[in-house]
N, C-alpha and C positions, 0 to 999 in steps of 0.2 A: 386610532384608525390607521390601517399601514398604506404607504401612500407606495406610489412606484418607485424603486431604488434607481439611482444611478445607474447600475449596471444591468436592471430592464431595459430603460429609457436606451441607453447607447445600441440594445439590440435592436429593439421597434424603431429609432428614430435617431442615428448616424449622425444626420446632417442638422440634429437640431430643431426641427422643423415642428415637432410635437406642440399639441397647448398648453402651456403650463396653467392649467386651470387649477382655480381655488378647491378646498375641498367639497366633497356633495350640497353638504347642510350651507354653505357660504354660496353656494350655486341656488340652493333654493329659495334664499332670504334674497338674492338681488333678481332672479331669474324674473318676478311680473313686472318688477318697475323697470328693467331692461327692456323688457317687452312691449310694456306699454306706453314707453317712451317712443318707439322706433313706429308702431303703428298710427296712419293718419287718422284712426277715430279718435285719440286720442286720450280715451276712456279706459278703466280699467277691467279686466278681463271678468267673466269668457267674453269673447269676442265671437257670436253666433253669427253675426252676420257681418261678410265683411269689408272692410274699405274699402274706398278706391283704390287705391293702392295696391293694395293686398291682392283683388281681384286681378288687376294689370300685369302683377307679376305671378300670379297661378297662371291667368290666358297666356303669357309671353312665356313662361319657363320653357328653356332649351334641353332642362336634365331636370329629371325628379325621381329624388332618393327615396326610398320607403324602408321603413324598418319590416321585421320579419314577425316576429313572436309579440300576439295580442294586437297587430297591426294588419299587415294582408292575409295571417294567419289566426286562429280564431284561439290560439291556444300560445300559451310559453313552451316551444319544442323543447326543452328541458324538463320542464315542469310536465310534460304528456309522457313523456320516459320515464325519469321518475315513478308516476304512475304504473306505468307497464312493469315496472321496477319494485312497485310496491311500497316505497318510500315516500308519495306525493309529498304528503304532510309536511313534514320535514324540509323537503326541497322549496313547495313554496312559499314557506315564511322565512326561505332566505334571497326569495326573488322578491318575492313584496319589499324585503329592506335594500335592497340594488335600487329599484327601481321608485324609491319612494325617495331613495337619498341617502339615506342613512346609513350604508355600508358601500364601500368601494367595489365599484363592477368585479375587477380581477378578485380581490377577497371573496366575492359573492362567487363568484364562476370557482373558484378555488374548492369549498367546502359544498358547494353543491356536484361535481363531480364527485368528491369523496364519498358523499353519502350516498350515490348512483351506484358508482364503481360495478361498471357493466363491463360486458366484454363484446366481441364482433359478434359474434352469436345472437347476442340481446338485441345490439342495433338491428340487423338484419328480421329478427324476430316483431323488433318496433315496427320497423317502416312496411312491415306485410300486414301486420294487424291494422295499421293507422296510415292506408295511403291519402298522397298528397290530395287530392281531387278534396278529401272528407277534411281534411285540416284548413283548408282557404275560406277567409272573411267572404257572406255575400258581398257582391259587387265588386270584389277586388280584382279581377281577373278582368272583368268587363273594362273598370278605368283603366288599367295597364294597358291593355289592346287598344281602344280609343288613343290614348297619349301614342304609342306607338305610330298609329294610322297617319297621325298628324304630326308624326315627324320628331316628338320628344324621344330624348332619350331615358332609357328606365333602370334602374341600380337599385338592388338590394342591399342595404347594411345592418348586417344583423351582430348584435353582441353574441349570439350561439353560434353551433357547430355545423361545419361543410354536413357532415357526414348527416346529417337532419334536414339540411336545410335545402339540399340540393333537388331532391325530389319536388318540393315546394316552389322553387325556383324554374324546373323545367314544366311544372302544369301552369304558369301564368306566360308560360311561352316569351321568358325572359332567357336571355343567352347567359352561361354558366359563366363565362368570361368576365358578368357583371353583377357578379357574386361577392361583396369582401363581409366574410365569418372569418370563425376561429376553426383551427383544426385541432386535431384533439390527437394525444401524445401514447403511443399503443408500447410496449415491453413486447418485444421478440423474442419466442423461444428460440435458443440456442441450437434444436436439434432440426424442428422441424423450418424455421424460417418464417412464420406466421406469427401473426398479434394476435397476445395471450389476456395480455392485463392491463386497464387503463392505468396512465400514470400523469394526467396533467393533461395540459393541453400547450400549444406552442406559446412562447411570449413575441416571436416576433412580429404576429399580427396584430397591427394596428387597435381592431376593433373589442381586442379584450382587455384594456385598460381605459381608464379616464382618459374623453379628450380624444379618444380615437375614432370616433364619429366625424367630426368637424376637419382631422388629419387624412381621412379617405378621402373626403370631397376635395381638399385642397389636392392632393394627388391626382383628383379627376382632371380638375381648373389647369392643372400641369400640362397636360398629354392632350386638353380638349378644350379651346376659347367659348366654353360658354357662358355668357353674360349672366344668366339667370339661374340658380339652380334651386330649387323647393325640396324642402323635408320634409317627409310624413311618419307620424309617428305617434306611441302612446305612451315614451317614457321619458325622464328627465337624462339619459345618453340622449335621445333624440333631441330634445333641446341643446342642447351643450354644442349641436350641430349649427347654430348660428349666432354662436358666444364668440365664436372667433374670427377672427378675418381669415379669408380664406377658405371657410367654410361654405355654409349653404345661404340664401340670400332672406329665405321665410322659413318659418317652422307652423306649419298644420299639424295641429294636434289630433289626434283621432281616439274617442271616447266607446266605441263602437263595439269595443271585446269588454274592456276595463276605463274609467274615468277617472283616471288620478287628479287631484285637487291643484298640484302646483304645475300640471299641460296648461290645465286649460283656463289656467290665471294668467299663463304667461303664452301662451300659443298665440300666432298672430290670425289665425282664424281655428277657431275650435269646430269640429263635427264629430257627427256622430255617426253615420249614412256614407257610406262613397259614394253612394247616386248623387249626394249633394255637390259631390267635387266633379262627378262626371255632370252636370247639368250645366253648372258654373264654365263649362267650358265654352267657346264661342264657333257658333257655326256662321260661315262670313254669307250674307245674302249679297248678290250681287246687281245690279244696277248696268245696262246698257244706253248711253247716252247717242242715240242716232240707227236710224236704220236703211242707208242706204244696204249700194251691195257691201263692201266691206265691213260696216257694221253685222250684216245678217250674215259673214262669210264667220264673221269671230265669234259671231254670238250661236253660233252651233257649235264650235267647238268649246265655246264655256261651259254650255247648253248640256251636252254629252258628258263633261265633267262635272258636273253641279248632279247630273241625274245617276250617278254608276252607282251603284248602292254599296262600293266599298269609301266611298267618300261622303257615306250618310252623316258621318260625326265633325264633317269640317265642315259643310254646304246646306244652305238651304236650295231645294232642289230649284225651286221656281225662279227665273231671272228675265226682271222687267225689262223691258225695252223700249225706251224714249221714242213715239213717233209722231212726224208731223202730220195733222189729220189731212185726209186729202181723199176726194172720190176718185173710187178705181169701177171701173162696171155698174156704176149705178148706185155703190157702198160705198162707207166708210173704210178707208184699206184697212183700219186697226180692226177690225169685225173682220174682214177677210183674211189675216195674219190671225188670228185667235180662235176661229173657225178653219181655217187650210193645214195652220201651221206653216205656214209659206208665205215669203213677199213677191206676192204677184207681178207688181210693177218695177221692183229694184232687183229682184235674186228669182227667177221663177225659174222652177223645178226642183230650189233647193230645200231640203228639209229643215225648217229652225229646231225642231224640239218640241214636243208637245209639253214641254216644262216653260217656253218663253210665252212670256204676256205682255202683248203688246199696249201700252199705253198714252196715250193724248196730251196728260198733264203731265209735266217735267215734274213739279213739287210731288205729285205721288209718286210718281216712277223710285225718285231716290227715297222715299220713306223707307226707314230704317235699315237703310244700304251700307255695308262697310265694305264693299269693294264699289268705284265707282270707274266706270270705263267709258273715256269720252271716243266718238266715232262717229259728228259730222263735219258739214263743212268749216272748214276755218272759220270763215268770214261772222259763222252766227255764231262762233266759241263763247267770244265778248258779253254779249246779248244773254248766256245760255247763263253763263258761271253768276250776272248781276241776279237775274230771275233765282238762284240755288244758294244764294250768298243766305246763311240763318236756317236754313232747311239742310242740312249735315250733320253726320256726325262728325263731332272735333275729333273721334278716334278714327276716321271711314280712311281710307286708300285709297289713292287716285292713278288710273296712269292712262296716255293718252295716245292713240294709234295713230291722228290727224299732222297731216304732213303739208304744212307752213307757218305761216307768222304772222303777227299783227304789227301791222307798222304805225307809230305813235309820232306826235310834232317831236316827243324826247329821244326817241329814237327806237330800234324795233325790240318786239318781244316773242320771245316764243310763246307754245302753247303750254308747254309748260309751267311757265315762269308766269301766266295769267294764271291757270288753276289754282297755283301756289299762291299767288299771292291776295286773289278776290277770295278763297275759300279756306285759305289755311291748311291744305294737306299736303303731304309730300305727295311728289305728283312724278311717277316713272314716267318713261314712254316704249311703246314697242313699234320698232320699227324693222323693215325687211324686203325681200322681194317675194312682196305679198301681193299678186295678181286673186282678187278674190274668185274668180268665180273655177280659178283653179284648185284653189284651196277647199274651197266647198264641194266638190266633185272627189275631195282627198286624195288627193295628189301631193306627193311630197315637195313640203315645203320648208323654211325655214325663216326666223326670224332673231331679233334680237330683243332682248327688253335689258334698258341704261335704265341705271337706278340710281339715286343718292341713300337709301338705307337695304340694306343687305336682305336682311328679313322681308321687307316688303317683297324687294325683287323674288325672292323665294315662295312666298304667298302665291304670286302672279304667275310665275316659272308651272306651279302646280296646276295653276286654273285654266293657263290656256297651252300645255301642251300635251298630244294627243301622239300616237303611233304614227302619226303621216305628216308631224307638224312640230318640229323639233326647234327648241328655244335653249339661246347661250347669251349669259347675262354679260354687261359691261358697264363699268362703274363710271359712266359719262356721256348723261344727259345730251348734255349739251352739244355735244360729238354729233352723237347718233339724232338727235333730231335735226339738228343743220343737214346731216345726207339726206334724211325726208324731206326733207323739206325743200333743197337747191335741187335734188336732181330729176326734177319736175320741167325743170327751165331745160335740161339736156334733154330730157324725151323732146321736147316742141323740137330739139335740131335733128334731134334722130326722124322724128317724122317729117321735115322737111327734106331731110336724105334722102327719104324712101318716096316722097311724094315727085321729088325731082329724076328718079328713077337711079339713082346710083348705088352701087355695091357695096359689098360688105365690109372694102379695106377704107371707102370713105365716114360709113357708120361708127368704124372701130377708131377712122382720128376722130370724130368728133367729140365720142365718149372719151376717150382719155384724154383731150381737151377739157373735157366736160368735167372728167372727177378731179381733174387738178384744180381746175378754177373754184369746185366746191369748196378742196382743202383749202387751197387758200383764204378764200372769204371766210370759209367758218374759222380760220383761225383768227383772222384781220379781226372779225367782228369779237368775236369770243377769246382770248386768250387763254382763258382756262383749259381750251380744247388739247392746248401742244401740253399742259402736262397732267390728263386724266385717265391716260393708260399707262402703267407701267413701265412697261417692255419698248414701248414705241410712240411716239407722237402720231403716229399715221394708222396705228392696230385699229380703230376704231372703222376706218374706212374701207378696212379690209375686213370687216364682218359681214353679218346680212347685212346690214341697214347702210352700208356702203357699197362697193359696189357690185354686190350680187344684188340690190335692191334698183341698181342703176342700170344692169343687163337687163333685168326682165323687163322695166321700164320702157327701156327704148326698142325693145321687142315687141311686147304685149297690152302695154298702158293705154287707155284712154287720150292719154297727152299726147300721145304718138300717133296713135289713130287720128283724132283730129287737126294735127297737127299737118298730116300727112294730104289728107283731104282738102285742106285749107290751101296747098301750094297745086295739089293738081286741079282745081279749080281754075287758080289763076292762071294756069297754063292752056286750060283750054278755054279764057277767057270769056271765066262765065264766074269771075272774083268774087267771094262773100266773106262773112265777117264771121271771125269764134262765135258770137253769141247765136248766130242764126243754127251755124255746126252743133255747138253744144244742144239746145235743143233736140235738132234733125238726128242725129246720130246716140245720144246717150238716151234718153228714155226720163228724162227730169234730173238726175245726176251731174254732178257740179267738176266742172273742169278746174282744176286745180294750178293749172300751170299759168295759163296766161295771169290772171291775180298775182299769184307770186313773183312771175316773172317783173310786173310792176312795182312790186312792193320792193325787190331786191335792185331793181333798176335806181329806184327813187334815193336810196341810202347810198349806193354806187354815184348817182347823179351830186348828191350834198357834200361827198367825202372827198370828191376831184377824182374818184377810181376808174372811172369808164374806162380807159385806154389800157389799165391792169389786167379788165377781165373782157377780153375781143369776144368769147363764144358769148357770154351773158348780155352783152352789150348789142351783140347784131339781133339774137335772138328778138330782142325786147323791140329795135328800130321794126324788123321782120311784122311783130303780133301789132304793131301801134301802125303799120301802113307806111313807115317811111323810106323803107327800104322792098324789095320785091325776095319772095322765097329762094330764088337764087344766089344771093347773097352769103348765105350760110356756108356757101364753101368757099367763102372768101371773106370769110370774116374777119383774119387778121386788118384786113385792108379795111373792110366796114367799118368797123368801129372806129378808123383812124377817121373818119369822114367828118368834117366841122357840122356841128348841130347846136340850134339855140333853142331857144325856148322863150317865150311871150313872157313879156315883165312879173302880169301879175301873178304866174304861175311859177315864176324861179325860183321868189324864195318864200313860195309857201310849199315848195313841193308835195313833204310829208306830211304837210298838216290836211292837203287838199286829200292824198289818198288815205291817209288814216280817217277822215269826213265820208269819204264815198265809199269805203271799204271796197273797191270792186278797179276792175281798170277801167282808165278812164279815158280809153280810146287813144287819139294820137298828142300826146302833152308835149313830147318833142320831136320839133322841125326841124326838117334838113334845111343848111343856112341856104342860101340864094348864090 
């Protein structure tokens, strides 16, 4: 059997890089027990139905290679020439021994052009009698489209020829670019300048020798970081494709034209149907955890994405939405949200979706949810994730829009770092300057979603952004929820600005007071923060979720509003307290700032920081009644001001506000 010489090999493969793979028949005697080693069934082949595993990385594949001839095509483009050639016969009992094993590709491509031995004529005469449309496997066209839709990339590699295959290639609406065949080697007449006579075919592609399978993909893994890449296919080149490092990561065998004996012993999932591999795909259902307004603000635009019908193959259209039961007019508001399409009492006039369904029980809500998106208040985060803990998917996706923290006797935690750790999922967050009811009205807006896994953030990226609602990822959590989170405590000083009646050069120092003292804590607290971007310690602050997320705040926010009302009150001496505002003004909706401002207070209080962070410090004396709304523009000096605190509360500080989860009124007194 003649094997590739030397001086092939130097053509096809310079740098070395080729497989030195054993011969065919040595390929087929180890090709099931390689196979069936590496599969988690652990069983020996066919493998009809298949592993975990197997499945994991068919859903996850970033690239998937398909062979051409008796694979997405229903025939050997050789062997169908031939045909038109009049020679079938002949030809394909030299393709059965290629692809059975028994004779070497290039040998086999060798003497099957000889006995062809067509001219441009004949080609051109093929592909008008046999167009592309009438040559494609059912179903092949459909899964390439789907994989596409959702973002895989798709590659043909075929051991035949451009000049066949390329038609084939442009009706599954794959780009010719991601084509690697053989070319075929034409004699030019001398007078006229046109190809006369086939003579060979080229040897510097890859794909017409052993082992040039597995040497494409490694070329792809070159030029393109994909983690995952799956081979489909129905002959033992197709195997050969994950014989080597560097190659493909699974081999699918596909039985579907021809069923050869040593695929689908050794394939790590065998079929015969591409409907089977297009079903096998996962469409993510998604899961709304909260419905105030910003909850109902997101969940129309997941809402809209989950329902377009060119996202049929990723989405299940319907997306539930966690709500707390509560009478609105006489109902149940989840009957009136399911009936309106609308939250009457949190979002009214906004459209949810006639795909959102609102429901009562958290544990149905997430039934069989693989995106799960938390969106309410902090304070019940705790409470929500114990109730879900055993009721998940271990594979589901988590990210979370809620902006603050849970303060612990150990010390604080995010929202995220709860999700992660009571429910085991990686848990993004998206943050921004997201004013809901402007975003729901569609209005351009913008956000950020911090990821700790790439892919995730890219799931998400897809599901919540829209033509009016633009998202840019960054690879630090913990950055970007610290901004959500601290600059809650700066709207309360922007609304004492405005409540005390001062301009816009006073507003503008307090926020820059305001996002410096963020950076800083979230660095203090978090160190990981100074080095989770790149380019900058500080890039993260300068996205949405920083301080574009802090302008609109202390513009537009809830915390500013009440914030604002809270000081002209006491100006016109008729004083009251956040919790009486929060009711009177929000509509049941949960003030976020004052909490936090407590919670951040409390770790500032245990660490000796007060006097580090003057805005965070007056702010907190301001909302606790110790200091008067005026203050705020004198805060450097506030905060210098002696304050004690009652024995039994010193040094339980955080244990008492981690117990009450809420603020807890005035804990520290101004000393005497």
């Amino acid at each position: 059997m003649r094997k590739v010489g030397e001086g092939v090999r130097s053509l096809i493969d310079p740098g070395n890089t080729l497989p030195h793979l054993p011969p065919p028949q040595e390929v087929l005697e180890s090709a099931a027990s390689a196979r069936t080693s590496i599969d988690a069934g652990g069983g020996p082949g066919p493998h009809l139905v298949p592993s975990d595993r197997v499945l994991k990385l068919w859903r996850t594949a970033q690239a998937v290679c398909f062979d051409i001839d008796c694979t997405v095509a229903k025939n050997d483009q050789l062997d169908l020439l031939a045909d038109f050639m009049g020679v079938g016969e002949q030809v394909a009992a030299i393709t059965n021994s290629a692809m059975d094993g028994s004779m070497s590709l290039e040998e086999a491509l060798e003497q099957r052009l000889a006995v062809i031995n067509c001219t441009p004529a004949d080609i051109q005469g093929f592909l008008k009698a046999h167009p592309a449309e009438s040559r494609l496997t059912p179903g092949a066209k459909e899964l390439i489209q789907q994989l596409q839709r959702r973002g895989v990339a798709v590659y043909l590699i075929s051991g035949g020829f451009r000049e066949l295959c390329l038609p084939i290639v442009r009706a599954l609406g794959v780009p010719p670019k991601n084509l690697f065949a053989n070319r075929m080697n034409w004699q030019v007449d001398d007078d006229t300048g046109m190809p006369t006579k086939l003579v060979g075919f080229d040897l510097r592609e890859p794909t017409g020798h052993q082992g040039g399978k597995p040497l494409a993909i490694a070329r792809l893994r070159e030029l393109f970081p994909y983690e995952t890449v799956v081979m489909v296919g129905d002959g033992i080149t197709d195997l050969e494709a994950v014989q080597e490092t560097g190659g493909a990561d699974m081999f699918v065998g596909f039985g579907g034209v021809v069923a050869r004996e040593v695929v689908m012993q050794a394939a790590d999932w065998f079929v015969t149907d591409f409907d089977v591999l297009q079903e096998s795909l996962p469409r993510h259902r998604v899961a709304m955890i909260g419905s105030g307004a910003w909850a109902c603000a997101a969940v129309k635009l997941i809402a809209e994405n989950t329902a377009n019908p060119d996202n049929v193959d990723k989405y299940v259209p319907e997306v539930r939405m966690y709500t707390y039961e509560e009478e609105v007019e006489g109902r149940w508001l989840t009957e009136l949200i399911n009936e309106r399409h609308e939250n009457i009492k949190y979002m009214p006039g906004c459209f949810l979706g006639a795909n959102v369904v609102a429901c009562s029980d958290l544990v149905e809500t997430v039934k069989d949810a693989t995106v799960l998106v938390f969106c309410a208040p902090h304070q019940f985060i705790h409470r929500m994730v114990k109730t879900l803990a055993g009721h998940v998917s271990k594979d589901a996706v988590a990210i979370s829009l809620i902006k603050g923290m849970r303060v612990r006797p150990d010390g604080p935690q995010l929202i995220s770092e709860l999700i992660r750790k009571e429910l085991g999922l990686d848990c993004s967050v998206l943050m921004g300057a997201n004013i809901a009811a402007d975003i729901a009205r569609g209005e351009l807006s913008e956000a950020t979603i911090a990821y700790s896994v790439l892919d995730h953030a890219l799931l998400l990226q897809d599901l919540f952004e829209r033509p009016s609602f633009i998202i840019t990822l960054v690879p630090d959590v913990v950055g970007a929820e610290m901004c959500g989170t601290l600059k809650n405590i700066v709207a309360l000083a922007a609304g004492f600005v405005e409540g005390l009646g001062y301009g816009p050069n006073t507003k503008a120092a307090i926020m820059r007071q305001g996002l410096n003292e963020m950076r800083r804590f979230a660095k203090a607290l978090y160190p990981t923060v100074r080095r989770a971007a790149a380019a900058s310690s500080d890039d993260t602050f300068f996205e949405s979720c920083g301080v574009a997320d802090l302008i609109a705040t202390c513009y537009g926010g809830r915390n500013r509003l009440v914030a604002r009302e809270f000081v002209a009150a006491e100006l016109a001496g008729a004083a009251t307290t956040f919790a009486e505002l929060e009711a009177k003004l929000l509509n049941g909706q949960k003030l976020q700032g004052v909490l936090t401002s407590d919670e951040v207070q409390a770790i500032l209080f245990r660490r000796g920081w007060e006097k580090d962070y003057p805005l965070f410090t007056t702010v907190n004396r301001i909302v606790n009644g110790q200091l008067p709304g005026s203050s705020i523009v004198e805060y450097k000096s506030a905060a210098l001001l002696p304050m004690h605190s009652s024995a039994d509360q010193s040094a339980d500080d955080l244990r008492s506000l981690a117990i009450s989860g809420g603020s807890n009124g005035g804990k520290l007194v101004a000393a005497a």
